[in-house]
C-alpha positions, 0 to 999 in steps of 0.5 A: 500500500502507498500513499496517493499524497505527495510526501515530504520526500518530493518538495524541495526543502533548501532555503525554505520556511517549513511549517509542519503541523505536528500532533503535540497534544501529549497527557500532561500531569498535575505538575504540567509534566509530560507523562508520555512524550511518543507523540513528540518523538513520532515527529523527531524524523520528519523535523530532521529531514527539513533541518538537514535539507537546509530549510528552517522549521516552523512546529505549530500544534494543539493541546487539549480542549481550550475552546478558543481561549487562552489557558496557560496550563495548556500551553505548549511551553514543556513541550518546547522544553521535551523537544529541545532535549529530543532534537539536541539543539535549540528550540525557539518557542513564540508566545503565541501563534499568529501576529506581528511578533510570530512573523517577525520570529519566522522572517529571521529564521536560518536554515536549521532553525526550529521555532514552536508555536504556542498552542493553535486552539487558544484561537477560535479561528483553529477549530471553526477552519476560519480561512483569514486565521488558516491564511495568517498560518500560511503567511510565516512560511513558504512549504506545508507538512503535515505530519499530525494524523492524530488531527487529520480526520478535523477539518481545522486551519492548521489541517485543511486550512493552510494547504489552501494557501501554500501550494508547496504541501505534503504529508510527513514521514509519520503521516505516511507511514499511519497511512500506509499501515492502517490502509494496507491492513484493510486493502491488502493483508496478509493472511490469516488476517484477525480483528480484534476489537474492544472497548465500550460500545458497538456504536462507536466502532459501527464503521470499522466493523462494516468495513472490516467484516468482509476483509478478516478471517477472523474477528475477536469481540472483547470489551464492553461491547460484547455485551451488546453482542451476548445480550443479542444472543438472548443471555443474560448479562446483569447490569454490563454495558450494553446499547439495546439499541445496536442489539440488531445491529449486532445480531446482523453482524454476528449472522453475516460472519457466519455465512460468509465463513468468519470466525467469530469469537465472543468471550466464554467467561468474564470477570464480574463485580458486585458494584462499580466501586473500587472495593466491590467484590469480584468474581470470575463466571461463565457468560451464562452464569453472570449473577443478575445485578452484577456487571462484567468488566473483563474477559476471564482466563478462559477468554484469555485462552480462547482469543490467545489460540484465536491470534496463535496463526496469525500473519495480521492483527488489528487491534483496536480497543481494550479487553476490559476495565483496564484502568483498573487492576482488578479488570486489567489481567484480560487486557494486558493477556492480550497484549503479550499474546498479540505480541507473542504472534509471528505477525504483523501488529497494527495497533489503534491508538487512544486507550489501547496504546496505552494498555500496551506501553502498561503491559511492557509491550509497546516495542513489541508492535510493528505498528500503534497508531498515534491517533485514536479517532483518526485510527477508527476514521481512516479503518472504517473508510471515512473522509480525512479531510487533512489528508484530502486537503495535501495534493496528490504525488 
């Protein structure tokens, strides 16, 4: 699978002012310490090759939810901080993202230089794709990367906006390689191809579900979501999640796979609580014997077993979703089985980004993946064949 966009490789970078739109929205903890900085480092390739090209870098970037307002704990300034030490050499930060001064900072640029914008969302320009705020981005440089595909499914300023108004635009290395992994999965893999997908709800995976139905050879159901699938068998499930109104939905899925000869698995056990309180008292049941007014929050061992042999043959795996409750020690045994048998398979391992990325770097696995995504909605939007407006805005090559 390639990508049909121009990429980083195919503009000429010498002498230029390049603005690349990163992801830097990194978890930030009380202390506004970076807890986790892999989305920083995911950009460290494409900036080198603009530095070492000859052109001067211009980083512009969100974080968080400010909603158009200035709010100095989701400023970008520790990010600054992280990158100088990842990138080993100065970084310039500007007080804000756009105005005189912003400009003033990007015309003095030398080839080599990097300069990081404060936060593009303390604007309400950002957000609502306003063309003057997506134009006064584009005025500080001469040559458009988008690198960030944890925002390439908004259609923002920064994403869709500048390309409008640099003609010179392209996707950077990890664009390109979100893309060519999360694409060439669906399109074209190698097979035994096996889905495995978790999570709270059906609803929120409706898509993915319709797009990789009739591509696997196999799909695993674990998480809250299968719940809605065991109730649409007619079990009882106690007070689990489940949408009663995606119950056909589930059923429809569940018979189609069937027919078209895909396997499908659903747990055969799971770990139940009493209440949802942390000290509630836990127990692991058969699915046909989950207590009425208890809920389930796992998968259980003999899950772990069945979805471990389910992903023993495996030459592709998909995975997007956690197994259970993860967050939660009590519930966090199904997701983090999972994780070593993912990682265990002699296969190519796909990986959705958002809670199941995080589930995997607290298993110790997260360099055992050939792939995690960097982005959770972006992830499901491209695997379910939606419209990524970031990446439709980029021209082809």
């Amino acid at each position: 699978m390639h990508i049909t966009k121009q990429t980083i490789d195919q503009v000429d970078l010498q002498g230029k002012r390049v603005i690349i739109r990163v992801d830097f929205n990194v978890p930030l903890d009380e202390d506004r310490k970076i807890t986790d900085d892999s989305r920083i480092r995911a950009a460290i390739p494409t900036i080198n090759h603009v530095v070492d090209e000859g052109g001067s870098v211009i980083l512009c970037s969100h974080l968080g939810r400010p909603n158009g307002k200035v709010c100095p704990e989701l400023s970008l300034a520790p990010v600054a901080k992280r990158l100088k030490r990842l990138l080993g050499k100065d970084v310039t930060f500007a007080p804000d993202c756009a105005g005189p001064l912003v400009k003033n900072l990007a015309s003095q640029l030398q080839p080599g230089d990097v300069l990081l914008l404060e936060n593009v969302r303390f604007h309400p320009g950002e957000e609502a794709n306003d063309k003057e705020f997506a134009s006064e981005l584009a005025s500080l440089g001469n040559v458009f990367i988008n690198d960030a595909f944890g925002t390439a499914h908004r259609s923002h300023a920064s994403t869709s906006g500048i390309p409008l108004f640099i003609k010179a635009s392209a996707a950077g290395y990890l664009m390109k390689r979100e893309v060519e992994y999360l694409e060439g999965a669906v399109e074209s893999p190698v097979r035994p191809f096996v889905a495995l997908l978790g999570g709270a709800k059906v609803s929120g995976k409706i898509g993915v579900i319709k797009n990789l139905e009739s591509k696997v050879d196999k799909v695993v159901i674990g998480g809250g979501m299968a719940f809605t699938f065991l109730k649409a068998m007619k079990l009882e499930i106690g007070r689990s999640l489940v949408e009663d109104e995606m119950l056909d939905f589930a059923k429809g899925v569940y018979e189609r796979s069937v027919e078209q000869g895909i396997k499908f698995y659903l747990p055969v056990d799971c770990v139940v609580a009493a209440s949802l309180d942390p000290g509630a008292e836990t127990k692991n049941v058969p699915i046909q014997e989950i207590p009425e007014g208890w809920y389930g929050l796992d998968i259980g061992p003999a899950s772990v077993k069945l979805f471990t042999e389910a992903v023993e043959n495996a030459k592709t795996i998909l995975w997007n979703g956690p197994m259970g409750l993860f967050e939660r020690d009590a519930f966090a045994r199904g997701t983090q089985a999972m994780a070593h048998a993912v990682a265990n398979a002699y296969a190519l391992t796909i990986v959705g980004g958002g809670s199941t990325a995080l589930a995997i770097h607290r298993a110790g696995e997260t360099d055992s993946m050939s792939f995690i995504s960097t982005g959770g909605g972006a992830a499901l939007t491209l695997l379910e064949g939606g419209n990524m407006p970031g990446l439709a805005a980029l021209p082809a090559r």
